[in-house]
C-alpha positions in Angstrom: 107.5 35.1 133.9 107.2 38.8 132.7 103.2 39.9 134.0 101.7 40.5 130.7 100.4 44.6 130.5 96.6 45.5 130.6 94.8 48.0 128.7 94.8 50.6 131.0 98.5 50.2 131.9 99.4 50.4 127.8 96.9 53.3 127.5 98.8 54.9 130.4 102.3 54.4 128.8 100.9 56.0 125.7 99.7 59.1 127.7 103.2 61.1 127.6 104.3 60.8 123.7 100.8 61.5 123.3 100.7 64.9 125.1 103.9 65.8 124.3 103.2 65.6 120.4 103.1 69.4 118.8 101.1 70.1 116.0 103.0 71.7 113.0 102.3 75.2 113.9 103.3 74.2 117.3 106.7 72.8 116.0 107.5 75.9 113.1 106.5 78.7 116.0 109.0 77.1 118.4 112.0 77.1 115.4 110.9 80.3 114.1 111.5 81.5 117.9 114.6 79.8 118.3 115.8 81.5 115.3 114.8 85.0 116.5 116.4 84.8 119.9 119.9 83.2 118.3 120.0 86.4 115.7 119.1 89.2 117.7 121.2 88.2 120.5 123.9 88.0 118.1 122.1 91.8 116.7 121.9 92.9 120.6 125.8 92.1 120.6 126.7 94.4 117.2 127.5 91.3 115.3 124.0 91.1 112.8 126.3 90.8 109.3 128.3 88.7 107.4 127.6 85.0 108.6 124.8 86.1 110.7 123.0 87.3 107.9 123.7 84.3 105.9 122.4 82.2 108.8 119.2 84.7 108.6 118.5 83.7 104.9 119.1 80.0 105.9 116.7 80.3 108.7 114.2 82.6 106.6 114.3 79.5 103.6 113.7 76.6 105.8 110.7 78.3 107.7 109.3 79.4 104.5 109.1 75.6 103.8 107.5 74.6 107.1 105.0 77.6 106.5 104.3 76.2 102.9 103.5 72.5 104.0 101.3 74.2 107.0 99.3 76.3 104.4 99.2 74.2 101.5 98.6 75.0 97.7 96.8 77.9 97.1 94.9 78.9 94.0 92.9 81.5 94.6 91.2 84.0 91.1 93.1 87.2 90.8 96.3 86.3 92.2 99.7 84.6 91.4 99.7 80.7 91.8 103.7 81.6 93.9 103.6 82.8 96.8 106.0 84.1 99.2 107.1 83.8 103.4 105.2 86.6 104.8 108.1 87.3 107.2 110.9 89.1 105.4 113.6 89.5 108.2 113.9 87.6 111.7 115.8 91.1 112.5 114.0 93.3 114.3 112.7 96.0 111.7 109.8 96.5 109.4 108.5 92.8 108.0 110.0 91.0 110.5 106.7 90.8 113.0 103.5 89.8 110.6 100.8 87.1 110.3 102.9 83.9 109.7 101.8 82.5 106.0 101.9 82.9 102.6 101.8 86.3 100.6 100.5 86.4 97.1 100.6 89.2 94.7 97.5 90.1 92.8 97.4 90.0 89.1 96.6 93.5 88.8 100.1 94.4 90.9 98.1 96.5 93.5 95.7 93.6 95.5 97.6 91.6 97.7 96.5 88.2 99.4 97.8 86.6 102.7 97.0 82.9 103.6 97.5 81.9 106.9 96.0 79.3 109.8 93.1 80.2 112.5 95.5 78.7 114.9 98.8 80.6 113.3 96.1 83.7 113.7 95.5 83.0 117.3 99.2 82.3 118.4 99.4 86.3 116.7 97.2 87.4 118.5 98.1 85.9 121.5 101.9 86.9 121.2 100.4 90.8 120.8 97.8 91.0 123.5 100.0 93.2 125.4 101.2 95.5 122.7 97.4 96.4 121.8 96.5 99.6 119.7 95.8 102.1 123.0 92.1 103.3 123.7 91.3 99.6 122.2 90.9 96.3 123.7 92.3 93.5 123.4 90.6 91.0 121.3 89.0 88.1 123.0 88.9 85.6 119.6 89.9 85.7 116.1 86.0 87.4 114.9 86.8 90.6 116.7 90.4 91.1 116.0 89.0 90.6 112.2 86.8 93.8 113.0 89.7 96.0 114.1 92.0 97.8 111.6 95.0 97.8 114.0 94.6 93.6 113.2 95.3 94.7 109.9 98.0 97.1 110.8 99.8 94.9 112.8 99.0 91.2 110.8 99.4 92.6 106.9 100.5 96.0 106.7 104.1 96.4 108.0 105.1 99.8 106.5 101.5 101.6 106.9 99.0 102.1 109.3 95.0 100.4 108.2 92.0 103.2 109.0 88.7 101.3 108.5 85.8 104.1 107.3 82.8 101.6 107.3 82.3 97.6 107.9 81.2 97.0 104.6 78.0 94.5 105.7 78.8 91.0 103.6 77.4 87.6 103.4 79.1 84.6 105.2 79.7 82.1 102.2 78.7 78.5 102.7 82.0 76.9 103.3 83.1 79.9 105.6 83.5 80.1 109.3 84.1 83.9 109.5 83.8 86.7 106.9 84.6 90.3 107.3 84.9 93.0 104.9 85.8 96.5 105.7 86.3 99.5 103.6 89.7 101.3 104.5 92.6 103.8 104.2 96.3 103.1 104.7 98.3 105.6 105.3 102.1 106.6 107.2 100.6 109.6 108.4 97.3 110.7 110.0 95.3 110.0 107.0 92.8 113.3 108.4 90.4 113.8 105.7 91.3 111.8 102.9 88.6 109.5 101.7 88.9 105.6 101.5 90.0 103.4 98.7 90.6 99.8 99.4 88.5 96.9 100.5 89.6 94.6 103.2 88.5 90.9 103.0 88.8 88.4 105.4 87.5 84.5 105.4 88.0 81.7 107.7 87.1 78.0 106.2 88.1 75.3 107.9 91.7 76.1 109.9 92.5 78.4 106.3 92.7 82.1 107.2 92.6 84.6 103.5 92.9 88.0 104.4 93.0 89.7 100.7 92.8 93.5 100.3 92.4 95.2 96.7 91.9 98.7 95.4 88.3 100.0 95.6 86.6 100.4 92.2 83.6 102.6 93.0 83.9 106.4 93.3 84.1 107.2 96.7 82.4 110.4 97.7 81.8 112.1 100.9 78.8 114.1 102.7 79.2 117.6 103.0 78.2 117.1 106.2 80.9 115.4 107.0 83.6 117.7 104.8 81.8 120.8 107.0 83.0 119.1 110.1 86.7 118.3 109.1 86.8 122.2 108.0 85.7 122.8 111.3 88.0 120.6 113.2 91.0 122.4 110.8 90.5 125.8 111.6 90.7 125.1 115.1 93.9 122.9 114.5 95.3 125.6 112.7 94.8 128.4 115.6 96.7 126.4 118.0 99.4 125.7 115.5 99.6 129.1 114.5 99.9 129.9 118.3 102.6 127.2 118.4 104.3 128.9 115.9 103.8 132.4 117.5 105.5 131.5 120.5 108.4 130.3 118.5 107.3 126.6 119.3 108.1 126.9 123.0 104.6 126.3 124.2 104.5 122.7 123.6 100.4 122.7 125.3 99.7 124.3 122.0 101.1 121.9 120.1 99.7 119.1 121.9 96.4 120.8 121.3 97.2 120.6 117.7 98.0 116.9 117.7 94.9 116.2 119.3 92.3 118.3 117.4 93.9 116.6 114.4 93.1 113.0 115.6 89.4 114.1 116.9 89.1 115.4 113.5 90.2 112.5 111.9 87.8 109.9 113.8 85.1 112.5 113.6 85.5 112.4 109.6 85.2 108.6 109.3 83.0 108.8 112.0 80.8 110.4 109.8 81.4 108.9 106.7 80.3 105.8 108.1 77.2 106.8 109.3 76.2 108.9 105.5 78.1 106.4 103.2 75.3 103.7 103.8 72.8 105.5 102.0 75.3 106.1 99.0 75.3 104.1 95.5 78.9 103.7 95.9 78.2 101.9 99.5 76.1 99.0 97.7 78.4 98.7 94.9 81.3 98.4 97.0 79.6 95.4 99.5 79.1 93.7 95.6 82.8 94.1 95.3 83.7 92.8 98.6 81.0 90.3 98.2 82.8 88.6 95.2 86.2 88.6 97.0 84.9 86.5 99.8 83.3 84.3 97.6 86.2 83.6 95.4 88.4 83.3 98.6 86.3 81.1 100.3 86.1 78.7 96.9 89.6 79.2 96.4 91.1 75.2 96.1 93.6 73.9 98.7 
């Protein structure tokens, strides 16, 4: 006679299958992986064409679909019902290393919306810990990777670099676990002196993550304060790169001095913006604008 098993024991057996169960983001992260590492070995080797690339587009279509039964429907004001798999290539090259999720167009053809998971967030940042903006730290949680514009840089905006001018101070809606909303720049270049024009918003409701950005509609203007300062910071950029020049661009020291007089000028600018811009009109007009993004994202249906 077969001893009949108590609770504990079936408890017990249960334990394993239990533990060993992934969640979906669990289960698409490992495929997508195992799709990166079979493609750029075979990119590694000189072979990324002709079947490999069709095997890309097979691999990019069937994680698009995990991604799309992770995220769910998204309807969201402003932007196209379709969206698209945020990563564009499992290459290595621009798009291929972004926030996993879901990348909507706006209607207006300029604001752009990606909706991802908190936990698809963390496994990002997580996977990028290491690889850190320099002078910055790491991010400890989701709430302060949201604050930094190299988050942006790295999670939504693959061929240009995000420069944040001011946090734009919103209100957390209701159903919202985390909103942030900065006022920004992108730019390929050192963006020096050039004044902002785009607001960042970002909302976490339930495991949903909406990061949206859209064009700025207030007229941005600047202190002359602040526009004294970047003149200052110029002519001295300009002495050592004229010196540069003089010496027929054999001293590089001079040209290093250039490089960094450039940057100090360029976080002295937004520095300074920053700290006049909150007085300004435009400053309260653009929180309204930002304001109504995260409250349409936040009561955007699933």
């Amino acid at each position: 006679m077969v001893a009949k098993a108590g609770p504990l024991a079936l408890l017990l057996a249960f334990l394993p299958l239990a533990a060993s169960a992934a969640t979906p983001e669990e289960a698409y992260l490992s495929s997508r992986d195992r799709h990166i590492a079979k493609l750029r070995k075979l990119e590694a080797s000189g072979k990324a064409a002709g079947q490999a690339e069709a095997d890309e587009q097979k691999a990019l279509k069937e994680l698009g679909e995990k991604i799309e039964a992770i995220v769910g429907p998204v309807s969201a004001p402003g932007f196209q019902k379709l969206g698209k798999y945020t990563i564009e290539t499992l290459f290595d090259g621009v798009g291929a290393d972004q926030l996993d999720g879901l990348a909507f167009a706006g209607d207006d053809d300029k604001s752009q919306l990606t909706v991802s998971t908190v936990s698809l967030a963390e496994a990002f940042l997580r996977a990028h810990r290491k690889s850190w903006s320099k002078g910055e730290k790491p991010p400890q949680s989701l709430g302060e990777a949201l604050a930094s514009p190299y988050f942006y840089t790295l999670a939504v905006s693959p061929d240009a670099g995000v420069e944040k001018y001011a946090d734009l101070p919103i209100a957390k809606p209701g159903a919202a676990t985390l909103a942030v909303a900065i006022l920004d720049l992108r730019s390929q270049d050192d963006a020096g002196g050039a004044l902002p024009d785009e607001i960042i918003v970002a909302i976490a409701s339930g495991d949903r993550l909406s990061i949206a950005s859209t064009p700025a509609k207030a007229k941005i203007e600047t202190s002359p304060v602040c526009e004294k300062a970047w003149s200052a910071h110029q002519a001295k950029a300009k002495k050592a790169m004229d010196s540069y020049s003089a010496s027929g661009r054999a001293d590089e020291k001079d040209f290093e001095t250039y490089s960094k007089l450039q940057d100090e000028g360029a976080a002295a600018f937004r520095h300074c913006f920053a700290e006049h811009a909150k007085s300004e009109t435009f400053f309260a007009a653009l929180t309204r604008e930002a304001q109504a993004l995260a409250d349409a994202l936040a009561a955007a249906k699933r």
